[in-house]
N, C-alpha and C positions, 0 to 999 in steps of 0.2 A: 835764609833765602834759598839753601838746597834744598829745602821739603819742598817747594811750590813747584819747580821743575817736574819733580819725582811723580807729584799729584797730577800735574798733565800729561807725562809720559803716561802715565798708569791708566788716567780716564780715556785715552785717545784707546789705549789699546784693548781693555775692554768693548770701545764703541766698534771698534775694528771687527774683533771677533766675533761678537754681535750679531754683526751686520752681513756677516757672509751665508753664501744660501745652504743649506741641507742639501748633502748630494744623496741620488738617489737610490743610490747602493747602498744604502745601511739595511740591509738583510730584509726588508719587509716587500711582498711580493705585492704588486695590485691587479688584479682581472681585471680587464675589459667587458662592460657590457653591452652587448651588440642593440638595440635599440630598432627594431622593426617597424616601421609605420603599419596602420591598421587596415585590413585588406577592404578592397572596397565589393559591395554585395549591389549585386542589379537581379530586379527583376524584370523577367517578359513579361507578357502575357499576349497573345495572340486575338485580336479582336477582329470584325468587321468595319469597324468602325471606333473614334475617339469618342469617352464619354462627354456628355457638354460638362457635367459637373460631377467630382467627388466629394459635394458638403453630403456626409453620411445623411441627413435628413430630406434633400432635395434630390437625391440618386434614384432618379424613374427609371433609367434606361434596364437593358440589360446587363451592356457592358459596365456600365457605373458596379453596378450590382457584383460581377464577378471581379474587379479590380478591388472593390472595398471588403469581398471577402478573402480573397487575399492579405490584404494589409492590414485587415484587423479581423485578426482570427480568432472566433468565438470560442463558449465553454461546447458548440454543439454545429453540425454542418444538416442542412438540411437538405440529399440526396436530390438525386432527378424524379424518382418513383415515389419520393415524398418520403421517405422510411430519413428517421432523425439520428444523427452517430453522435455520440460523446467524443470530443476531442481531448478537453482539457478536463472534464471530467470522468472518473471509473468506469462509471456505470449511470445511466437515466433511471433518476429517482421516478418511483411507481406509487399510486395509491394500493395497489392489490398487495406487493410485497410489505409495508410500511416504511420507506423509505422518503415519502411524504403523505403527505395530513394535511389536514385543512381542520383550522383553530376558528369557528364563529368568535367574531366580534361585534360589540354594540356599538356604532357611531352616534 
C-alpha cells in the first residue's frame, strides 16, 4: 500500500514540471521583423478630357489612346513624327540587316 502513494506523488510531479512554461532567457536570441505594407503607385495623366472607354478595342478617343499607352506598355512606342522606338525590345528587327525574313507559306 506505500508503493501507490509514491506512484501519485511521482506522476503529479512529473505533470507539474511538464506543465510549466519555458522562460525566455535560455540564451536563444529572436530578431524582430519589421513587416512594411506595400507602397501604393498612382498615376496622372493630364487630359482634356475623360476617356468614355478604356476596353483597349473600343478606345477611339485620343485620351483613351494615351491612358492605354501608358498602362500597357508595348514591345515598341510610336513617336509624334511617326519614327517607332524599341522599348522593350534592343533593337527593331529589319529586313536589310536580317534580323527578320519573311518564310512563303502554302495555305
Amino acid at each position: 500500500m506505500n508503493k501507490i502513494p509514491r506512484i501519485y506523488l511521482l506522476s503529479i510531479i512529473i505533470v507539474i514540471t511538464s506543465c510549466r512554461s519555458v522562460s525566455s532567457t535560455s540564451g536563444i536570441s529572436v530578431d524582430r521583423i519589421e513587416i512594411k505594407p506595400p507602397e501604393t503607385r498612382e498615376l496622372t495623366i493630364c487630359l482634356g478630357y475623360e476617356p468614355e472607354s478604356l476596353y483597349p478595342y473600343r478606345a477611339s478617343s485620343q485620351a483613351a489612346q494615351e491612358v492605354l499607352q501608358a498602362v500597357y506598355d508595348g514591345p515598341i512606342d510610336i513617336l509624334n513624327d511617326g519614327q517607332v522606338e524599341p522599348i522593350i525590345l534592343k533593337r527593331m528587327p529589319s529586313l536589310t540587316d536580317g534580323s527578320a525574313f519573311l518564310t512563303p507559306v502554302s495555305v
